[in-house]
C-alpha positions in Angstrom: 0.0 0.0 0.0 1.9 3.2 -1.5 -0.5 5.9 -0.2 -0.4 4.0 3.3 3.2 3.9 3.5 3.6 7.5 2.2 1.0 8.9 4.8 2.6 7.1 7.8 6.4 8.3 6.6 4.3 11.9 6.0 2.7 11.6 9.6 6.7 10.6 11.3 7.8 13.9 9.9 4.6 15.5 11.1 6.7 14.6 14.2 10.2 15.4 13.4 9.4 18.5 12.3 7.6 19.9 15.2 10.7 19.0 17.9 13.0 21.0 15.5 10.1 23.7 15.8 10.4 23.8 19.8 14.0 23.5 19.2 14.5 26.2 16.1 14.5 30.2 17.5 12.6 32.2 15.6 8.5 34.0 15.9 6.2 31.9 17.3 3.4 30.5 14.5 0.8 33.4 14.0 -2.8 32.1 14.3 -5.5 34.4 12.3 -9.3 35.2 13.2 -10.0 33.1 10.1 -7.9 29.8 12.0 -9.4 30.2 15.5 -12.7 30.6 13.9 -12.8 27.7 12.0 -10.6 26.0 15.3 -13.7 26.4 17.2 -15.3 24.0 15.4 -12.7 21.0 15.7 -12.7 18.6 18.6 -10.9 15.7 19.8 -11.7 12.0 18.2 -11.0 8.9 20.3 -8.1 6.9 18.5 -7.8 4.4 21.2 -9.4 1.8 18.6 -6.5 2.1 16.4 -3.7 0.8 18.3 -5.7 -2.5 18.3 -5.2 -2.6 14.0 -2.3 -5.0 13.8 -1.2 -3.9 10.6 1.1 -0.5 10.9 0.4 0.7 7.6 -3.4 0.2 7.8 -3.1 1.6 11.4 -1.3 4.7 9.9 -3.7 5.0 7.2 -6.7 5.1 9.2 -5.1 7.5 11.9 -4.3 9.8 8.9 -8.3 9.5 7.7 -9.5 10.1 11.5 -7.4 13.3 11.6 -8.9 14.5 8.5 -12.5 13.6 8.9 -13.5 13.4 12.1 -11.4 15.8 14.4 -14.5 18.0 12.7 -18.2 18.8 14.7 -19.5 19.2 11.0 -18.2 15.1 10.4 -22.0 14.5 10.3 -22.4 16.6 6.6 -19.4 14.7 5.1 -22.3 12.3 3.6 -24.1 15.0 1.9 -20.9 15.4 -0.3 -21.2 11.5 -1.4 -24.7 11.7 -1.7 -24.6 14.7 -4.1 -22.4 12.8 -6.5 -25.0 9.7 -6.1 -27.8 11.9 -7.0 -26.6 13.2 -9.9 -25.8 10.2 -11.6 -28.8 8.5 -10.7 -30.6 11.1 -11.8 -32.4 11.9 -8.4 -33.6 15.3 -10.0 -31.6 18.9 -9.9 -33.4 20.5 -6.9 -31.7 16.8 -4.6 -28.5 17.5 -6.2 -28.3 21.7 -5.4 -29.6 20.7 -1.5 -27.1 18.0 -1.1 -24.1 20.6 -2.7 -25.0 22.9 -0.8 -25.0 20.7 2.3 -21.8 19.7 1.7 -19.3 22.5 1.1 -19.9 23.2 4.5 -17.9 20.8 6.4 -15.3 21.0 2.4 -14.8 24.7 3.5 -13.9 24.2 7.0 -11.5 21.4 6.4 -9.7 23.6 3.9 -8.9 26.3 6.4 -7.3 23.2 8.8 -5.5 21.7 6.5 -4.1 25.3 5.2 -3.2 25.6 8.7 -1.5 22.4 9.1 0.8 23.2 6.0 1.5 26.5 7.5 3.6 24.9 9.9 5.9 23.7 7.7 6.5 27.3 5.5 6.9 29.5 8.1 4.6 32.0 9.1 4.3 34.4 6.0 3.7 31.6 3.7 1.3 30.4 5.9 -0.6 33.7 6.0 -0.5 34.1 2.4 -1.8 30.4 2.1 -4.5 31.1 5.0 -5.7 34.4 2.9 -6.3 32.7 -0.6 -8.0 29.9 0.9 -10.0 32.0 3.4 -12.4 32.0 0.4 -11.9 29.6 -1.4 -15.4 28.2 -2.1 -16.5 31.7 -3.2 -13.5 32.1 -5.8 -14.3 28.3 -7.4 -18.0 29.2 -7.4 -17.4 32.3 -8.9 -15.1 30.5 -11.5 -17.0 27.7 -12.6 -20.6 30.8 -12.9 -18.0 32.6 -15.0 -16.9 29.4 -17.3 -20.9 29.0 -18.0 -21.5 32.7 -18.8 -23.7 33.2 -15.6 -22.4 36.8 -14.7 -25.3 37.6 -12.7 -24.7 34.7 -10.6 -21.2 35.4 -9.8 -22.1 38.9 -8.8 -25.1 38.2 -6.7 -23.0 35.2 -4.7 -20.0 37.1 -4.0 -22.4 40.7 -3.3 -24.7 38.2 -1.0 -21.3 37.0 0.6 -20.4 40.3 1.7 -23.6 41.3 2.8 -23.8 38.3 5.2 -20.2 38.7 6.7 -21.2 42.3 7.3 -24.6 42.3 8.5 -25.4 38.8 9.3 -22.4 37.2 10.7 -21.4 39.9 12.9 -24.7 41.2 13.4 -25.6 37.7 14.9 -22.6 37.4 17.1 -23.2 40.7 18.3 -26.6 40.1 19.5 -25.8 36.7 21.1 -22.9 38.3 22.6 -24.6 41.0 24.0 -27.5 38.5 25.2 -25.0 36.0 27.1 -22.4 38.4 28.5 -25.7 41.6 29.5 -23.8 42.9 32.5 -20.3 42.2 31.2 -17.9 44.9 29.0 -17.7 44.0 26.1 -14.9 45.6 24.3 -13.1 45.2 21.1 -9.9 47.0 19.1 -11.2 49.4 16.5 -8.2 50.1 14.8 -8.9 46.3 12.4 -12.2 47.7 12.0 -10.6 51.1 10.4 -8.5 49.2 8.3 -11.4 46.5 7.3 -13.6 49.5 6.6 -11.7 51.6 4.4 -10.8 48.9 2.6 -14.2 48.2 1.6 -15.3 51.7 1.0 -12.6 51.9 -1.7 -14.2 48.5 -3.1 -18.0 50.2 -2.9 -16.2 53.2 -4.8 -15.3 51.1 -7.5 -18.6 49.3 -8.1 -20.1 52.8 -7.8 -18.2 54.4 -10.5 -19.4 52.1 -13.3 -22.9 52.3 -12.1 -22.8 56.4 -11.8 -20.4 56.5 -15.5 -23.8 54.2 -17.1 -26.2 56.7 -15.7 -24.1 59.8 -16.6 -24.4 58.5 -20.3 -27.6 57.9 -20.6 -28.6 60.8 -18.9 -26.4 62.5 -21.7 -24.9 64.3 -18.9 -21.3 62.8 -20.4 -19.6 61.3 -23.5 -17.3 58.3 -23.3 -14.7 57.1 -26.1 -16.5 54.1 -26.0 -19.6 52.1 -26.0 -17.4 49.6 -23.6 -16.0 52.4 -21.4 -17.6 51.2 -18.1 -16.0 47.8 -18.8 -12.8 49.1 -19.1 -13.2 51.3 -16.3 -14.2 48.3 -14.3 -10.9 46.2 -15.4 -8.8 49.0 -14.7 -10.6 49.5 -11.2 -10.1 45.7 -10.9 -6.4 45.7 -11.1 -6.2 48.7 -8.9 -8.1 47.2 -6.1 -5.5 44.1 -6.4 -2.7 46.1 -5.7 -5.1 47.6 -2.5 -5.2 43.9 -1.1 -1.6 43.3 -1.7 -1.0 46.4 0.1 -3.2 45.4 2.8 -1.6 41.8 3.0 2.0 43.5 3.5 0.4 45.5 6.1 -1.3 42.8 7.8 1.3 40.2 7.8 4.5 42.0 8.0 4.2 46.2 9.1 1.1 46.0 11.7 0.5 42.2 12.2 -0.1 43.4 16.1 -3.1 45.1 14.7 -4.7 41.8 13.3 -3.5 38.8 16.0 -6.3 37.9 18.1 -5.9 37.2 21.9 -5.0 34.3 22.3 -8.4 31.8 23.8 -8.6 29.0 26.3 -11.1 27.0 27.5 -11.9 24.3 30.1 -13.4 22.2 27.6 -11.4 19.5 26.4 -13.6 18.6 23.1 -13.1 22.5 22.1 -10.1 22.9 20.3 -9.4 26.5 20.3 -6.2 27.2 22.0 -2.8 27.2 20.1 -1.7 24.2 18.4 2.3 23.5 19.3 2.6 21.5 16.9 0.4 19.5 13.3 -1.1 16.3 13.2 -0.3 15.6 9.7 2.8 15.8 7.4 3.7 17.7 4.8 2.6 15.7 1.8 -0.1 14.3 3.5 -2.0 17.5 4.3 -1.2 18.3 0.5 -2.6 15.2 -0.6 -5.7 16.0 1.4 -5.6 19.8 0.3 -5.7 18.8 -3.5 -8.4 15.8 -2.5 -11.3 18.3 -0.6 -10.0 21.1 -3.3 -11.2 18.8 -6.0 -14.0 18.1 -4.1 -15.3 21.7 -3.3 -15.1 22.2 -7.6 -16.9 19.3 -8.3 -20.1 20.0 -5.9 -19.5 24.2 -6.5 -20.0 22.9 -10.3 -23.3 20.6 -9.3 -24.1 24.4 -7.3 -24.1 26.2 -10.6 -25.6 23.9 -12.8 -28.5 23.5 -11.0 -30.0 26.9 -9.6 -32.1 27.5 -11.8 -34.1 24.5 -11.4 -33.9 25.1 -7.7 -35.4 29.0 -8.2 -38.3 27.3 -10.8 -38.9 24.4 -8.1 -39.1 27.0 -5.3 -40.3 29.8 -7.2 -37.6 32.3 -5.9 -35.5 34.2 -8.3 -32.0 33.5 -9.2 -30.7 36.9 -7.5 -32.5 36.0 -3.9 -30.6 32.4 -4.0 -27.1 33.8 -4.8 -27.4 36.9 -2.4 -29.3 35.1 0.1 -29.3 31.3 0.6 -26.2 30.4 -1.2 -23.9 32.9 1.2 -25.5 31.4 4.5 -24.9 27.9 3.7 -22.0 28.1 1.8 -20.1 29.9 4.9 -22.1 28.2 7.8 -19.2 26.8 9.2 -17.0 30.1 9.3 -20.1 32.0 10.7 -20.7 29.1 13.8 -16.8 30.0 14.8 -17.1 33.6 14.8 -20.5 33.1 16.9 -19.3 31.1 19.3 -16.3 33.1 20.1 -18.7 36.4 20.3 -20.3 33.9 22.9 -17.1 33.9 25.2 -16.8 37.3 24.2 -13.5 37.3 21.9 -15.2 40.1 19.9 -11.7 41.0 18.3 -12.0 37.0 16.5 -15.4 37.6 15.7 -15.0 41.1 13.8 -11.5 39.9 12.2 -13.5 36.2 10.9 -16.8 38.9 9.4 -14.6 41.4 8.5 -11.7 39.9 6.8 -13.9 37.8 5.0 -15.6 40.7 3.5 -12.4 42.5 3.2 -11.0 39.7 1.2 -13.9 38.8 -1.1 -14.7 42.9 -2.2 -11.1 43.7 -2.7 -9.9 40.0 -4.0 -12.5 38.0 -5.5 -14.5 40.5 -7.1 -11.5 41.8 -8.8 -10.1 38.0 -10.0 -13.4 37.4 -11.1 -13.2 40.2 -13.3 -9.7 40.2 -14.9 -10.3 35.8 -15.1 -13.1 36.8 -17.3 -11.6 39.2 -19.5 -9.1 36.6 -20.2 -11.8 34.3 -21.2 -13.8 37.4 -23.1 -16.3 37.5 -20.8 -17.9 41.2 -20.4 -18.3 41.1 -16.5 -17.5 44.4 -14.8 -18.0 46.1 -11.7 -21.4 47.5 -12.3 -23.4 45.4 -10.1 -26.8 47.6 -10.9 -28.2 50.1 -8.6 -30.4 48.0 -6.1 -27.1 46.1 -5.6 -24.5 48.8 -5.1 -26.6 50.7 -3.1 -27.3 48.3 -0.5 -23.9 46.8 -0.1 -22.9 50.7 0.3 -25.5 51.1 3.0 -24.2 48.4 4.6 -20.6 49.0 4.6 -21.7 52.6 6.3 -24.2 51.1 8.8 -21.3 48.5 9.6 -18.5 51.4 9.8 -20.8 53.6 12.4 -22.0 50.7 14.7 -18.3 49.5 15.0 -16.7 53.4 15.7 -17.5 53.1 19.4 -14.8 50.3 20.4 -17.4 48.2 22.8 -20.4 46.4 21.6 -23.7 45.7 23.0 -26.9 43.4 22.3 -28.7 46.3 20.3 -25.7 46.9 17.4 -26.3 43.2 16.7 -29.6 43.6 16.5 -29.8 46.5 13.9 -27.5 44.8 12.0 -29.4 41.7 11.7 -32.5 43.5 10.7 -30.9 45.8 8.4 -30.0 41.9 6.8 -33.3 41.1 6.7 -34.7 44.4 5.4 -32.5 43.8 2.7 -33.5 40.1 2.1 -37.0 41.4 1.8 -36.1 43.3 -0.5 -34.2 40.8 -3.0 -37.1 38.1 -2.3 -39.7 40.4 -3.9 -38.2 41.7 -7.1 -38.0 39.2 -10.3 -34.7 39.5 -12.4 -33.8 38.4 -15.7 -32.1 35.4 -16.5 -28.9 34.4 -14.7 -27.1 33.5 -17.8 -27.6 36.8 -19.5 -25.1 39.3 -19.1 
């Protein structure tokens, strides 16, 4: 057995390598809000079973697959994932096989975070923070991808808008609530300056969608002449690349100049099943956590693709609209897992973890995978640009301020949450009403 023996010599250096990193001077391993978050939702799995497997390579095999698939609370969704593949070559109909999909990126995505985290042990801690921020997302950038490859631009903009809208509003609007609820007499504190940082960041993003949008109005309003009929698209790319080098920026800044700015206080906990304190050292090897990394990577395409390919039978099944799945259902389940961590830490109060997990997320999709998406698809000559229409631009805008004022104070209370949450659901109302064309129209 190849793969046995290569996950067993993978698992010994798993070993090895975290002595020397005892032993080795140097910064200690940097944890983000985006690792505890997801950490949160790890626990402990009784291996006492395997030392009865006689065989060392099957012993070290099934070791490696218990570390991977059931140090997770979410182990119990890992059947959706096979059951979506089932369904949709037995033909168990569309809606089965966009449920099941669904279903199971959640417990793909948080998986991907630990297994990012475990091969940031082995390339030092800028690597590992450069890993950690590409595949904070990662779910969002292949959906995104595989909209784009089948010309639904009205998907991809909805899912990643309705991803941002949820971190923002719904996430930390949640947490803030429930904190607020369990800790009523306590402070509850947290550092404004991340929130700042987070916040401009994403007012320079709602800048560039609004630009397009107010440059398509100008013209038609023959208020303006452009060069072009396609000036808004190139405005868009351009506005695209300049928002990259914003995120690049803002990585440098966050892992390098001001990193103090964006490590969360470190959190322990009497309970031995909740994993959330500091990890000394991995639990798998180098190869093998790139094995796995490639495996649920795979994985999260092939059920992203069975995503795409099936909502609009799930919007004619359930008679909802495109737009109000992608901006709506798709972001909530999509990021459940992500969204439980940053709750349950609001619960103990680690507010700093719960706005870095809401607002780096948002950070990272408006000023990351927005702009990808774009530049991707005007490699494949694909006309998508940053002029998400006016219903769309204006609420993530109102957002974004509504997020920036509740979050200038520095300490947090029940009633922030709470008008973040409704403004959430004011704008869910809003989306489930309205009837939009076709998601593979431009």
């Amino acid at each position: 057995m190849p793969s046995s023996r290569m996950m067993m010599e993978s698992n010994t250096m798993a070993k090895e390598m975290a002595v020397r990193h005892h032993l080795l001077p140097g910064p200690p391993r940097r944890r983000t809000a985006h690792n505890l978050s997801s950490s949160s939702l790890r626990k402990s799995s009784d291996s006492s079973l395997l030392h009865k497997v006689p065989c060392a390579a099957l012993r070290s095999l099934l070791a490696n697959l218990n570390d991977v698939l059931l140090t997770t609370r979410l182990f119990l969704l890992f059947p959706a994932v096979l059951l979506a593949i089932a369904a949709t070559y037995l033909h168990f109909g569309q809606v089965w096989v966009f449920v099941l999909s669904s279903i199971g990126l959640v417990p793909l995505a948080e998986r991907l975070s630990f297994l990012t985290e475990q091969i940031a042990f082995y390339t030092g801690p800028t690597v590992g923070g450069l890993l950690n921020a590409t595949f904070g997302n990662v779910t969002e950038v292949i959906i995104a991808l595989l909209a784009l490859r089948e010309g639904k631009i009205e998907v991809v903009k909805c899912s990643l808008l309705g991803s941002i809208l949820s971190n923002l509003l719904l996430v930390l609007g949640t947490s803030l609530f429930l904190a607020g609820i369990a800790n009523l007499r306590a402070h509850q504190p947290y550092d404004t300056k991340q929130a700042h940082v987070n916040t401009a960041l994403l007012m320079l993003a709602v800048l560039c969608h609004s630009l397009p949008l107010m440059l398509r109005y100008a013209v038609t309003s023959a208020e303006h002449a452009i060069v072009s009929g396609d000036a808004a698209l190139h405005l868009s790319r351009a506005c695209s690349i300049l928002m990259l080098i914003a995120y690049l920026a803002y990585l440098f800044f966050q892992l390098n100049t001001h990193r103090q700015l964006f490590e969360p206080q470190q959190v322990e906990d009497d309970d031995d099943d909740l994993v959330i304190a500091q990890d000394d050292e991995p639990v798998l090897g180098f190869s093998s956590a790139m094995i796995w990394l490639a495996l649920m990577t795979l994985l999260t395409a092939l059920l992203s693709g069975y995503v795409v390919s099936t909502i609009e039978a799930a919007s004619e099944s359930w008679e909802l609209s495109v737009t109000f799945i992608s901006i709506i259902l798709l972001p909530i389940v999509g990021n459940a897992a992500e969204h439980a961590g940053a709750v349950i830490f609001a619960l103990k109060n680690k507010l700093d973890i719960t706005l870095g997990v809401s607002l780096g997320s948002a950070t990272q999709i408006s000023m990351f995978v927005v702009p990808v998406s774009v530049i991707v698809a005007w490699t494949m000559g694909i006309p998508m640009d940053l002029d998400f229409n006016l219903l769309e631009t204006g609420s993530l805008f109102l957002a974004i301020l509504v997020t920036a004022f509740t979050l200038q104070e520095g300490e947090s209370h029940y009633l922030k949450g709470l008008i973040l949450v409704l403004c959430y659901a004011v704008i869910s109302v809003c989306f489930f009403v309205i009837r939009r064309r076709s998601a593979d129209k431009p």
